[in-house]
C-alpha positions as CSV (number, residue, x, y, z in Angstrom):
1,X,-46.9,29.4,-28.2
2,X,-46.7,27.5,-25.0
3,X,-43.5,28.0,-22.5
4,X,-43.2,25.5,-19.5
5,X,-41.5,27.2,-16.9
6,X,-39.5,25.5,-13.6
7,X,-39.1,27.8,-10.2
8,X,-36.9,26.4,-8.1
9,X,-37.3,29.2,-5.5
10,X,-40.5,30.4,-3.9
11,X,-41.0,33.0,-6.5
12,X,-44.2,34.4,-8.0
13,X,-43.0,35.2,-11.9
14,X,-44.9,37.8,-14.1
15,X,-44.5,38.3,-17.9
16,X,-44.7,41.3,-19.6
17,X,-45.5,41.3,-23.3
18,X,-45.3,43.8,-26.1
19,X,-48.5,43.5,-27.2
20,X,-47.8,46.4,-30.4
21,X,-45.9,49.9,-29.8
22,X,-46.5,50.9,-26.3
23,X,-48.5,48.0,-25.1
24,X,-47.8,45.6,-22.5
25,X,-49.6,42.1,-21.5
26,X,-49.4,40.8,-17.8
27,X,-49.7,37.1,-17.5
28,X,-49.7,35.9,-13.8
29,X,-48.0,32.3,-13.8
30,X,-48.2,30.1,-10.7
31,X,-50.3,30.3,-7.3
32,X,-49.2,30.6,-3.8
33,X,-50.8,26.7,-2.9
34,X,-48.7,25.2,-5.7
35,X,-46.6,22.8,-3.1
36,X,-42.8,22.4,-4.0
37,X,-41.4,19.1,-5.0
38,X,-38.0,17.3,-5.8
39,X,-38.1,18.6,-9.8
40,X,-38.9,22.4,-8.5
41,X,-42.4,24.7,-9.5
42,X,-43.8,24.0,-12.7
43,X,-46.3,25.6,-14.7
44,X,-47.9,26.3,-18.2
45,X,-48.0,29.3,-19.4
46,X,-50.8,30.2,-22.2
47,X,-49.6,33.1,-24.3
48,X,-52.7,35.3,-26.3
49,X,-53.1,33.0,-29.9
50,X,-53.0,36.0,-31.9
51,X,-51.7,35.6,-35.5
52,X,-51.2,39.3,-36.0
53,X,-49.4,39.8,-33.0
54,X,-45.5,38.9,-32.5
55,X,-43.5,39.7,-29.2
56,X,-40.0,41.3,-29.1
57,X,-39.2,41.3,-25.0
58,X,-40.4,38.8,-22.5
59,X,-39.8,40.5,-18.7
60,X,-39.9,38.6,-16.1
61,X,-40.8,40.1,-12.9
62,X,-40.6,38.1,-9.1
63,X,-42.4,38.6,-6.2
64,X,-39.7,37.2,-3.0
65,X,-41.9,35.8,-0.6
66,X,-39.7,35.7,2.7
67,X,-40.5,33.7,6.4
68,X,-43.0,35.4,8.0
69,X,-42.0,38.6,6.0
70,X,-38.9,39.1,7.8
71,X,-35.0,40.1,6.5
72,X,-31.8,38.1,7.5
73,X,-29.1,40.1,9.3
74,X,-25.3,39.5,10.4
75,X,-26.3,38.5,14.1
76,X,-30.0,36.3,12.8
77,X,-29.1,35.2,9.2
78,X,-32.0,32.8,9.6
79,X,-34.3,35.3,10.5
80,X,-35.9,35.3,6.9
81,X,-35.0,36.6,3.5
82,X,-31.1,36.5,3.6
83,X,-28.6,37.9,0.8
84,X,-28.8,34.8,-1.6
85,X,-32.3,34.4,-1.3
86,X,-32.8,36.8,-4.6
87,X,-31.7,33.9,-6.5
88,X,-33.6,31.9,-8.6
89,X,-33.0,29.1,-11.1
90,X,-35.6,29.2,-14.0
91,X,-36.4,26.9,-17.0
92,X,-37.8,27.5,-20.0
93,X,-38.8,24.9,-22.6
94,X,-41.1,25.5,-25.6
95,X,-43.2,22.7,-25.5
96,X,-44.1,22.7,-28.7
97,X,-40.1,22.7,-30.4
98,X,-41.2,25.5,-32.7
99,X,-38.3,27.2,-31.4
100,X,-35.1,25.2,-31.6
101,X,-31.2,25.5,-31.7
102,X,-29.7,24.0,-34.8
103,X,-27.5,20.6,-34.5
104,X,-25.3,18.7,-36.7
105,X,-25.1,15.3,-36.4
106,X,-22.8,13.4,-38.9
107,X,-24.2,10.6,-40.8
108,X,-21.5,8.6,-40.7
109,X,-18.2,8.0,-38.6
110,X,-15.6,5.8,-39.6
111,X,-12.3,5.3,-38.5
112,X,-9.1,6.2,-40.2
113,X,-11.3,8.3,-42.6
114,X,-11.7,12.3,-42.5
115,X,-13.1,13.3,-45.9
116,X,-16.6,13.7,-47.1
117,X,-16.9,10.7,-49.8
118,X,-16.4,7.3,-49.0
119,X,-15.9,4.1,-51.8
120,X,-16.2,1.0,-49.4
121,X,-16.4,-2.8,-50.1
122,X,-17.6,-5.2,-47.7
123,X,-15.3,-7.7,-48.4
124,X,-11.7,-8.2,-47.4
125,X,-9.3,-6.5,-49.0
126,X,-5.6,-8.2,-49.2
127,X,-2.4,-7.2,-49.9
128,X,0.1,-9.8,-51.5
129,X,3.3,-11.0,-50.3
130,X,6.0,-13.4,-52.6
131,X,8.3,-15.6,-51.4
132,X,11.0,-17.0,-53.5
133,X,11.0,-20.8,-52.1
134,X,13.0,-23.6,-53.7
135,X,12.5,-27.0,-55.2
136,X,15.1,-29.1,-55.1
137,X,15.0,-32.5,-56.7
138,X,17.2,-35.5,-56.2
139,X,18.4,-36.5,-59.7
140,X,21.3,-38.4,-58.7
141,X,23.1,-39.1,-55.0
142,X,26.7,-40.0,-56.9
143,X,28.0,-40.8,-53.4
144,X,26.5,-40.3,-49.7
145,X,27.2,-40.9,-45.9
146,X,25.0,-40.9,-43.4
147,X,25.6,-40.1,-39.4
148,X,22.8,-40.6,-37.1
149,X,22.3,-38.9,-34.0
150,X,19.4,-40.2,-31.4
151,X,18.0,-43.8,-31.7
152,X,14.9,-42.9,-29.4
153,X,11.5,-44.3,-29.9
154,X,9.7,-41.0,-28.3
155,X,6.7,-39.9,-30.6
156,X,7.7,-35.5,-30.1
157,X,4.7,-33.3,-30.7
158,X,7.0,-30.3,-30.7
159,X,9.4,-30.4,-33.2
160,X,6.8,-29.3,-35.3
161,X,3.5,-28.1,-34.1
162,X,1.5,-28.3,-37.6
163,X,-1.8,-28.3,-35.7
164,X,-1.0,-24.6,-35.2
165,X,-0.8,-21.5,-37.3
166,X,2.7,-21.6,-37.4
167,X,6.0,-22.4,-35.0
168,X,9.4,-22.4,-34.1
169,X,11.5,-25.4,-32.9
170,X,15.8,-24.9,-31.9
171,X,17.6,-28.0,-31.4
172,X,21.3,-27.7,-30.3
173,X,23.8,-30.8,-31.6
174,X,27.6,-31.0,-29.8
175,X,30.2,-31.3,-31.9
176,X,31.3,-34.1,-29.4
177,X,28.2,-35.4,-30.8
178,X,28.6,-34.8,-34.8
179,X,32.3,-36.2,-34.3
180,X,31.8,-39.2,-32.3
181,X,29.2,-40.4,-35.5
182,X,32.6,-40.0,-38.0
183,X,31.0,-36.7,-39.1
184,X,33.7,-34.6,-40.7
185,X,34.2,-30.9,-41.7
186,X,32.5,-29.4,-45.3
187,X,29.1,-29.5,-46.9
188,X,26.1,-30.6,-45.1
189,X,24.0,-31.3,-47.8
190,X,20.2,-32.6,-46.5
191,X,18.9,-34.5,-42.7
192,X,16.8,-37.2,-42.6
193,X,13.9,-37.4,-39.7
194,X,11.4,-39.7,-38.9
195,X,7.6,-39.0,-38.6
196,X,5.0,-41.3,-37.7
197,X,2.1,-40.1,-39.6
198,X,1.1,-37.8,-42.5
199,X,1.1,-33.9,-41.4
200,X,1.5,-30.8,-44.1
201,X,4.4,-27.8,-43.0
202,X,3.8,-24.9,-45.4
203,X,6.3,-22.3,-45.8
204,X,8.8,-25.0,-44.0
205,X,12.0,-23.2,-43.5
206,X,15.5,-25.0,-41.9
207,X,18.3,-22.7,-40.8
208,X,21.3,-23.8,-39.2
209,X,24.0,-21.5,-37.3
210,X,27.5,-22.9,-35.4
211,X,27.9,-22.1,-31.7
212,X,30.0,-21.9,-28.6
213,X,26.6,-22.2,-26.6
214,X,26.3,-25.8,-24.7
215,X,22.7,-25.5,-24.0
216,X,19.6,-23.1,-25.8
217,X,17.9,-20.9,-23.3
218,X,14.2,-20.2,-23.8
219,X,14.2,-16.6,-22.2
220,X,17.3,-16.3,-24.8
221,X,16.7,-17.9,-28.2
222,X,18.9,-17.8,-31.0
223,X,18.1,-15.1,-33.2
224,X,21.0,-14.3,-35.8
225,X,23.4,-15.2,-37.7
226,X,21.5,-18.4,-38.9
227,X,22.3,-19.7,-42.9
228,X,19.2,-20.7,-44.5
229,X,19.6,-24.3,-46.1
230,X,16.0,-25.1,-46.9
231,X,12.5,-22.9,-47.7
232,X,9.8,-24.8,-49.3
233,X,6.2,-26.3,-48.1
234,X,6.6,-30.0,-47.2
235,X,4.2,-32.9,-46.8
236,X,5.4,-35.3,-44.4
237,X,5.0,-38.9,-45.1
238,X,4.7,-41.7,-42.5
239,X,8.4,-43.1,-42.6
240,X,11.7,-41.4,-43.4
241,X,11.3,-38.3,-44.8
242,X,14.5,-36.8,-46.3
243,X,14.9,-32.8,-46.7
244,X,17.6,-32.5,-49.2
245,X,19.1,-28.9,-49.0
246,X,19.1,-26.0,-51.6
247,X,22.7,-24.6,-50.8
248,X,24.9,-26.7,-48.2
249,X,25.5,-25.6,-44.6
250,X,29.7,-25.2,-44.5
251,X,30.7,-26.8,-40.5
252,X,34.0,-25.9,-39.0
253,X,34.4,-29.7,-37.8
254,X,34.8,-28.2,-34.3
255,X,31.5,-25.4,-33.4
256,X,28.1,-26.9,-32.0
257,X,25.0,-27.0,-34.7
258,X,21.9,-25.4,-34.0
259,X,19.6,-26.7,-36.4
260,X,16.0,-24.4,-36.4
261,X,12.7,-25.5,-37.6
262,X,9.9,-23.2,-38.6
263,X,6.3,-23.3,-40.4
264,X,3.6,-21.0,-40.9
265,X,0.0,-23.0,-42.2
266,X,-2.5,-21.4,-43.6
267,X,-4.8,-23.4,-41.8
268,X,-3.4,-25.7,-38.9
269,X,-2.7,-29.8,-40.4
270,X,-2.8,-32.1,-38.4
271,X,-0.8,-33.0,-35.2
272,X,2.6,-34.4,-36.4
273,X,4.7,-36.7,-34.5
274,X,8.6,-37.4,-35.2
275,X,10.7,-39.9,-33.7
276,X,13.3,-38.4,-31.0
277,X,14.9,-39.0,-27.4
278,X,15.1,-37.8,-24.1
279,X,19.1,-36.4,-24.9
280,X,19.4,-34.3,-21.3
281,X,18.2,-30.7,-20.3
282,X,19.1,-27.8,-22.7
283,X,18.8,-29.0,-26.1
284,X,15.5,-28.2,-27.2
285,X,13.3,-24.9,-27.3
286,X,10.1,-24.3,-29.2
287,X,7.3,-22.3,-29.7
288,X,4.1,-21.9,-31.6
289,X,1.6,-19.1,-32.9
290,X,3.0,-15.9,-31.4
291,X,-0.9,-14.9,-30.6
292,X,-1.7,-11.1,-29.8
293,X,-4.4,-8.7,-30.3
294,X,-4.7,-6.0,-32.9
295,X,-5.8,-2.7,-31.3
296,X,-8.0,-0.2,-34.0
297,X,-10.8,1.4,-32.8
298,X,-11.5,-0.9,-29.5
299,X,-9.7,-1.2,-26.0
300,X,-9.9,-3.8,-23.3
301,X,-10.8,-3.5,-19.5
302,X,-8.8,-4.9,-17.1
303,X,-10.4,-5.7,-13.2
304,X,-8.4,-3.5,-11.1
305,X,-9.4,-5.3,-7.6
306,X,-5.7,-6.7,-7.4
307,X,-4.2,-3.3,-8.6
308,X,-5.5,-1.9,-4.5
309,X,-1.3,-3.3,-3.8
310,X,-0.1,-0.3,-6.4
311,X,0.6,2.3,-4.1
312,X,4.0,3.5,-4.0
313,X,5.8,1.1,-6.9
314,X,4.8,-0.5,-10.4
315,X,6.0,-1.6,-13.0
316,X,4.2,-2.2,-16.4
317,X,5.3,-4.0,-19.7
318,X,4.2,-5.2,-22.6
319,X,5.6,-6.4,-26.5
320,X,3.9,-4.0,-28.9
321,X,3.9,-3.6,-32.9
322,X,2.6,-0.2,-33.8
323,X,0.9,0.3,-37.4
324,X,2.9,2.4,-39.5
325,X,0.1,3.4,-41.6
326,X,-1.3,5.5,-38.6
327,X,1.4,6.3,-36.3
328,X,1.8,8.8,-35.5
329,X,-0.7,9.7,-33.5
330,X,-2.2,10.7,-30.9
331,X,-2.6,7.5,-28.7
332,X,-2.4,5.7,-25.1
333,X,-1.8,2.2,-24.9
334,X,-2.2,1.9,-21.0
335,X,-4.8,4.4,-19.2
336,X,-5.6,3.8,-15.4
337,X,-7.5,6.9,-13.6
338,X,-7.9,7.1,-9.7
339,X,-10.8,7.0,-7.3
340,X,-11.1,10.6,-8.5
341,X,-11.2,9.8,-12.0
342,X,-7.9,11.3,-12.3
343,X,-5.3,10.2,-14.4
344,X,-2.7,8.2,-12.7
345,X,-1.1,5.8,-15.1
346,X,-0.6,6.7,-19.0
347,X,1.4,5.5,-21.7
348,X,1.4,7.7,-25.0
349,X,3.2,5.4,-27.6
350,X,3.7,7.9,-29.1
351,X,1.7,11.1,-29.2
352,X,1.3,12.5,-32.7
353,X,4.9,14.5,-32.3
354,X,6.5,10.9,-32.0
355,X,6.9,11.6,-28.3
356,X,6.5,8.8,-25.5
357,X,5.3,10.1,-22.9
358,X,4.7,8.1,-19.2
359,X,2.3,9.5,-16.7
360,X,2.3,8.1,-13.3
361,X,0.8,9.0,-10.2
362,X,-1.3,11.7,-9.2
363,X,-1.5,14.5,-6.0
364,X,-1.9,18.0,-5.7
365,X,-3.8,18.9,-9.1
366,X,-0.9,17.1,-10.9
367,X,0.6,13.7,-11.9
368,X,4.4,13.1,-12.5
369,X,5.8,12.6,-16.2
370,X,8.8,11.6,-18.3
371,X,8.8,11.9,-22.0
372,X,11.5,11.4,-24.8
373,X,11.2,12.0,-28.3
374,X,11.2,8.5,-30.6
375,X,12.6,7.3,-33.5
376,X,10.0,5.6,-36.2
377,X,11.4,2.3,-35.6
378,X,11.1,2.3,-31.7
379,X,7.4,3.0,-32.2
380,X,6.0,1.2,-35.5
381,X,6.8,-1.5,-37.7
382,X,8.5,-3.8,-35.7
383,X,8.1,-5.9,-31.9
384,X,9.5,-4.2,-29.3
385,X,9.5,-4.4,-25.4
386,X,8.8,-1.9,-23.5
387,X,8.8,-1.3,-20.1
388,X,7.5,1.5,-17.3
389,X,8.7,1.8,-13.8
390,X,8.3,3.9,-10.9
391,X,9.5,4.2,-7.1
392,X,7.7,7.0,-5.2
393,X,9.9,6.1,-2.0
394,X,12.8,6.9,-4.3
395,X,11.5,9.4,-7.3
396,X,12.6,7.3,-10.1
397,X,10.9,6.7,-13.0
398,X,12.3,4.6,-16.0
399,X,11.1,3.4,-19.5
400,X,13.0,0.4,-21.1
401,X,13.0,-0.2,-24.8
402,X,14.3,-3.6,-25.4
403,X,15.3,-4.4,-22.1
404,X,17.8,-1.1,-21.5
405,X,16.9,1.7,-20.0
406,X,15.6,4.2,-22.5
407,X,14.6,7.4,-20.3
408,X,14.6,8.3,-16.5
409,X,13.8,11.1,-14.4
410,X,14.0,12.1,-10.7
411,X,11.8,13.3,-8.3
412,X,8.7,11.7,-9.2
413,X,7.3,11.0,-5.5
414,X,3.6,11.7,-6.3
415,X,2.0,8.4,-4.6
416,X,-0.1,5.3,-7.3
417,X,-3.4,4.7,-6.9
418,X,-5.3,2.7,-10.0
419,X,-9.1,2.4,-9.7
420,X,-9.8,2.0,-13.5
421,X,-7.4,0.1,-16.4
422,X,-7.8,0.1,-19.8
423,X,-6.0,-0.9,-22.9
424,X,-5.8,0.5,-25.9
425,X,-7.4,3.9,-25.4
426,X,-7.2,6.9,-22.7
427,X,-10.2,6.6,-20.9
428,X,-11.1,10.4,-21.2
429,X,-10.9,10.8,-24.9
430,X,-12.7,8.1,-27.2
431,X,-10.3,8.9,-29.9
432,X,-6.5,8.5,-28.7
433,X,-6.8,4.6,-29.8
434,X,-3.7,2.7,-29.9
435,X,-3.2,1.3,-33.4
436,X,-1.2,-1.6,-33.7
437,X,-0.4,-4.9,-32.0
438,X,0.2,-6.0,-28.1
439,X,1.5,-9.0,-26.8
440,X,1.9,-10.1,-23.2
441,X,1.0,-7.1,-21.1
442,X,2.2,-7.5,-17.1
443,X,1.7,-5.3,-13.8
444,X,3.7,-5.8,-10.7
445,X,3.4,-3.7,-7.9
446,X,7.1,-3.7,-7.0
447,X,9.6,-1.6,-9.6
448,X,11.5,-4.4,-11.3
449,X,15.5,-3.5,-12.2
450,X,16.8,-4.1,-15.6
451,X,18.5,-7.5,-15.0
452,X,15.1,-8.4,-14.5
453,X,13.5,-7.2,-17.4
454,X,16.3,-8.2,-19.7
455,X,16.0,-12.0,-18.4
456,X,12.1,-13.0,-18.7
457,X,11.0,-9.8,-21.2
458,X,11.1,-13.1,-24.2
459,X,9.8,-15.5,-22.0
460,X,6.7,-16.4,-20.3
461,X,6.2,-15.7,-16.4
462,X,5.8,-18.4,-14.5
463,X,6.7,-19.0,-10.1
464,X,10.5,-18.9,-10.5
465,X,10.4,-15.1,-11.6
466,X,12.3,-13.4,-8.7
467,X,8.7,-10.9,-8.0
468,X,5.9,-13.6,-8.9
469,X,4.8,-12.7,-5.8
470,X,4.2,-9.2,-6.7
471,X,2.5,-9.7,-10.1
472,X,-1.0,-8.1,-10.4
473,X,-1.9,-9.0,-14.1
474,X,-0.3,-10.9,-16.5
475,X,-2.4,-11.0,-20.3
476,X,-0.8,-13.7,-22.4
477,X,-3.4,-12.5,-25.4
478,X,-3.2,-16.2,-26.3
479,X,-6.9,-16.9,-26.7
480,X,-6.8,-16.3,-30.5
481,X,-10.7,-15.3,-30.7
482,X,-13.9,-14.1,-28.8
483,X,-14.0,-10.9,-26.6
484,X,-12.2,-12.1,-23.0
485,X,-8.7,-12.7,-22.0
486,X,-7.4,-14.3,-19.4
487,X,-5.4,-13.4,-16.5
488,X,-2.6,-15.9,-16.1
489,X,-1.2,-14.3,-12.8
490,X,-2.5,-15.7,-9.3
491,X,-5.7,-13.2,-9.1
492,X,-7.3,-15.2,-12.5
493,X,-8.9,-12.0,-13.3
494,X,-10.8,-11.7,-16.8
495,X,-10.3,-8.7,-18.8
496,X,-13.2,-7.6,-21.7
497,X,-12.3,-7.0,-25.1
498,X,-14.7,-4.4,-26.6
499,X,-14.9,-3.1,-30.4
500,X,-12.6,-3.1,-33.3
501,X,-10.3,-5.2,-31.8
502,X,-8.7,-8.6,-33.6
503,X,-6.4,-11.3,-32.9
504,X,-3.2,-12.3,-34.9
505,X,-0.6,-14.7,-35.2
506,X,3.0,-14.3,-36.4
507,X,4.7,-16.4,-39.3
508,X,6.5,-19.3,-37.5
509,X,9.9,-17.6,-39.1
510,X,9.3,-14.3,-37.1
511,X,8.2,-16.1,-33.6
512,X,11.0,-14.7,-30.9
513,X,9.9,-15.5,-27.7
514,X,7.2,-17.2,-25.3
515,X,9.7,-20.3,-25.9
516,X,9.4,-23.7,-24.0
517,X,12.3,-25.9,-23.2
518,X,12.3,-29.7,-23.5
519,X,15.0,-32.5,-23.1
520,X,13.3,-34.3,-26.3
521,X,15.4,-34.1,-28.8
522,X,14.3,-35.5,-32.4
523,X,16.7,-38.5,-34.2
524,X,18.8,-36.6,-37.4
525,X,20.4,-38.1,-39.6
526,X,23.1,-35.7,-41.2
527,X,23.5,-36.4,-44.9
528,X,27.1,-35.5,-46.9
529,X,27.4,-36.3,-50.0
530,X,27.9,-35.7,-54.0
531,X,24.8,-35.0,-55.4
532,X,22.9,-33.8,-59.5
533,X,20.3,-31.7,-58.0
534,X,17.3,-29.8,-60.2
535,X,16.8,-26.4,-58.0
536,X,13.8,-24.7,-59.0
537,X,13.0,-21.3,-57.5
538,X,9.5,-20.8,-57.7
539,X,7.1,-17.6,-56.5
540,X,4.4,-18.3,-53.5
541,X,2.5,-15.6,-52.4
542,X,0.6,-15.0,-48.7
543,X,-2.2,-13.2,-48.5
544,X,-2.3,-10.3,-45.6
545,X,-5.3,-8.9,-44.9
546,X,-5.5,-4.9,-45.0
547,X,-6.6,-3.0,-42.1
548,X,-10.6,-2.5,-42.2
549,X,-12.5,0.5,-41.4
550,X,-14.8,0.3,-38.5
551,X,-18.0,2.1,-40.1
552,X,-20.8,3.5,-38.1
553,X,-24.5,4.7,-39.0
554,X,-26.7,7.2,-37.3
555,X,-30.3,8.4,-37.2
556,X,-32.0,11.1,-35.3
557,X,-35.3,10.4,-33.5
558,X,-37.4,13.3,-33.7
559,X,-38.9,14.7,-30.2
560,X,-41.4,16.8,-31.1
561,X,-44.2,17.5,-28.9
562,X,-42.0,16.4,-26.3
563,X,-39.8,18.1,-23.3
564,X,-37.0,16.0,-24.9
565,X,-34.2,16.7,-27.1
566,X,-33.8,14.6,-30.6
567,X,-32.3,11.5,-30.0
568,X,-29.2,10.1,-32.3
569,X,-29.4,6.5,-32.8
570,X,-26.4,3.7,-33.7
571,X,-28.2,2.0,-37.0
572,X,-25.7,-0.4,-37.6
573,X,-21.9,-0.8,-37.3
574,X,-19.5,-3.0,-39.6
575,X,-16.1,-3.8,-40.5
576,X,-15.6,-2.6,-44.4
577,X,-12.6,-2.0,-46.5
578,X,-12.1,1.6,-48.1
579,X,-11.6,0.9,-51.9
580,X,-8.5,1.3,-53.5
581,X,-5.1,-0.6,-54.4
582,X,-4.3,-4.2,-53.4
583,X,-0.5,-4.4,-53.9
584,X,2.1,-6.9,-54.3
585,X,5.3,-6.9,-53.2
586,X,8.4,-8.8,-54.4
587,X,10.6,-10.9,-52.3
588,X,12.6,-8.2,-51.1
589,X,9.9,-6.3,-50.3
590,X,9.3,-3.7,-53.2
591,X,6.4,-2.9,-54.7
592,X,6.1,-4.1,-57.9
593,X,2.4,-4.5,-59.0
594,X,-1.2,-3.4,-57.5
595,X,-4.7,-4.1,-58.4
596,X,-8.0,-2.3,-58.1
């Protein structure tokens, strides 16, 4: 066989060979003229092609030429051959890869997958959802008054947005208002509202709640204690359109009304317009789509030239929806390294102990940390906020869940500097992916206190925030498709989206926050009466599409007769669904069926 040798010293090499018992060869290998050059001394080196004869030792024996054929010593150690100069770096390759080291390469990887047999399909798998909505049919109105609120002429776009996936109006009525129309205490039974065109509202749901509040606050929206009065899809008609109630909504006579609107489509109708008026600041919130991105197997970059303010505070935060069918595990959600490629900003959330642990800042072979152990529903299953502060001037360090301080630790002075940002992934380890959803991720380079973060963390940032002025990234994740998003802070910086990563909308009943407020109020007419109503509960199911498995082929490209190693080659990588159970899940949430 043939062995290629590199010299990277000025060495003269000898083999010796074991030709049979008690022989030896001597093969000379490279000249005295051969000139060095950047890859080092090369040579081929023939061994005898002798079938009958196999070798059991290869010696290697060096000549040390030395300057002028002189030794080094402690007062001249440039004199010539010093104590290092023995050394010598050499190569050898087998040109002709009839000697090897075994590999393993796997066939396949795919995510979310560890065992050695695979049943795939390639399309969508979906588990089912019911929802008990309810008919209700006007037989006979036995007796009825009316009381109208708002005589405007404004065509409003907003009260609901079914050219979107879904939305979320609140409209807030006095009970200065409701009294002054001869309203009185009891059953409200239906409302009457005004559209100007044809639109469709699927999965139309009207809640109504009393209140002490005098105006809705978008940073704030009302959440609870609403009564459901009506849940059924709805096709608008140009004209009146009356929404007669399935079970009344009882009214003190003396509390304010918050009347709530909300529709998820499963493709966006057209733009509807209702009939309304400009009734004064405070009245009127909405919202629409609840966009976000789905992490799996992906992660997105974020440009990091605005981040060179991050020195000595930061504060990080971000909505997030981990997967419960993964976590969990061992993930980072935020990963920034240094100009050393050392870690200095890490979220785990969690790590596979259910531990949340925040890194930040790094000196001195070390970066500082605070960690606390998490329950499942601060980590999966549900939206939460969380935030991540530090002050090196000071030593704290905070996380926020939900707006409150969650953990803190002292004495965390190690100073902040981010060269590289990702999300979704550590950037050291391709397999600590986050799994779940994220939602309006922003990076100040000021530590921001807890008033703060409890006031904007449900709404969207804009110039009034008290530390605009120190906001480095803001990602709304409202794009809804492609592989950018957009940087809606000053700097306008664009971030990549790379891999298994997909965007998602939330049902227009869930939507909580990135609310707008408006002083267009639609006209309602409030309808009390005696009615013979037909109620008819009746099952609707949505579709929700199970999580795929990002699936990934390989080849190896042979080498041989090369100085190269085999190569492994990406043959193709898709999205496909590992066979199994679709479910379906009742109204309450149980299982109660499934289908292979």
């Amino acid at each position: 066989m043939k062995t290629k040798v590199f010299f990277l010293a000025l060495l003269f090499p000898v083999f010796l060979n074991a030709q049979s018992v008690g022989d030896t060869i001597v093969i000379p290998t490279i000249n005295y003229t051969q000139t060095h050059s950047p890859n080092g001394r090369d040579t081929m080196i023939m061994f005898p092609d002798d079938p009958g004869i196999t070798y059991e030792k290869i010696i290697m024996a060096y000549n040390m030429r030395c300057k002028d054929g002189l030794v080094s010593n402690g007062s001249n150690t440039n004199l010539g051959c010093g104590e290092w100069d023995y050394k010598c770096n050499t190569y050898i390759y087998d040109s002709t890869r009839i000697d090897s080291l075994l590999s393993f390469q796997v066939s396949h990887s795919i995510t979310h997958f560890s065992g050695d047999t695979f049943r795939y399909v390639t399309d969508a798998m979906h588990d089912q959802y019911q929802y008990l909505q309810q008919l209700v049919e006007v037989n006979t109105i036995i007796s009825e008054d009316q009381y109208t609120i708002g005589l405007g002429s404004l065509p409003l776009n907003h009260v609901l947005q079914t050219d979107q996936n879904s939305g979320k109006s609140q409209f807030l009525y006095t009970a200065t208002e409701l009294g002054s129309t001869g309203m009185s205490a009891g059953d409200l039974d239906g409302i009457s509202i005004h559209a100007n065109n044809t639109a469709d509202a699927e999965f139309l749901r009207i809640r109504i709640k009393e209140t002490t509040e005098t105006s809705l606050d978008k940073n704030a929206p009302e959440m609870e204690d609403f009564t459901e009065v009506y849940f059924a899809d709805y096709s608008f008609a140009t004209g009146d359109n009356r929404i007669q109630f399935y079970q009344p909504f009882i009214w003190d006579g003396t509390s304010n009304l918050v009347v709530e609107f909300s529709f998820t489509n499963s493709t966006p109708s057209g733009a509807l317009e209702i009939e309304g008026e400009d009734a004064g600041a405070g009245l009127c919130i909405y919202t629409s789509n609840g966009t976000h991105i789905v992490n799996d197997a992906g992660y997105t970059t974020v440009p990091t030239g605005p981040f060179s303010s991050i020195s000595e505070e930061i504060t990080v935060s971000f909505w997030c929806y981990g997967n419960p069918d993964f976590l969990p595990a061992n993930t980072s959600i935020v990963h920034g390294l240094d100009a050393n490629n050392k870690r200095s900003l890490n979220v785990h959330l969690p790590w596979s102990n259910s531990g949340v642990y925040f890194d930040c800042g790094y000196e001195s072979g070390g970066y500082d940390r605070i960690d606390k152990v998490a329950t499942p529903e601060e980590f999966e299953g549900q939206w939460n906020h969380w935030a991540f502060t530090k002050n090196a001037t000071t030593g704290d360090m905070n996380m926020y869940l939900n707006g409150v301080v969650w953990q803190s630790g002292t004495d965390k002075t190690r100073l902040i500097d981010i060269q590289d940002f990702v999300i979704g992934v550590s950037q050291n380890s391709s397999n600590n992916y986050y799994f779940g959803k994220i939602d309006e991720l922003r990076v100040w380079s000021k530590e921001l206190d807890e008033t703060t973060i409890q006031e904007w963390m449900n709404g969207s940032l804009d110039n009034t925030h008290p530390d605009y002025a120190d906001l480095v990234a803001y990602y709304q994740f409202d794009e809804g498709s492609g592989t950018i998003a957009n940087d809606a802070s000053v700097y306008g910086e664009t971030a990549d989206i790379h891999d298994y990563v997909m965007w998602g909308n939330e049902n227009g009943i869930n939507l909580s926050r990135n609310f707008e407020a408006s002083s267009e109020r639609p006209n309602m007419i409030f309808l009390q009466g005696d009615y013979d109503l037909t109620i008819t509960g009746t099952i609707v199911t949505e579709l929700v599409e199970k999580f795929a498995n990002s699936m990934t082929s390989y080849e190896i490209i042979p080498r041989w007769g090369t100085m190269l190693h085999d190569s492994i080659n990406i043959v193709s990588n898709e999205l496909v669904w590992e066979a199994g159970y679709e479910y379906v899940y009742d109204p309450d949430g149980m299982l109660i069926d499934s289908n292979e």
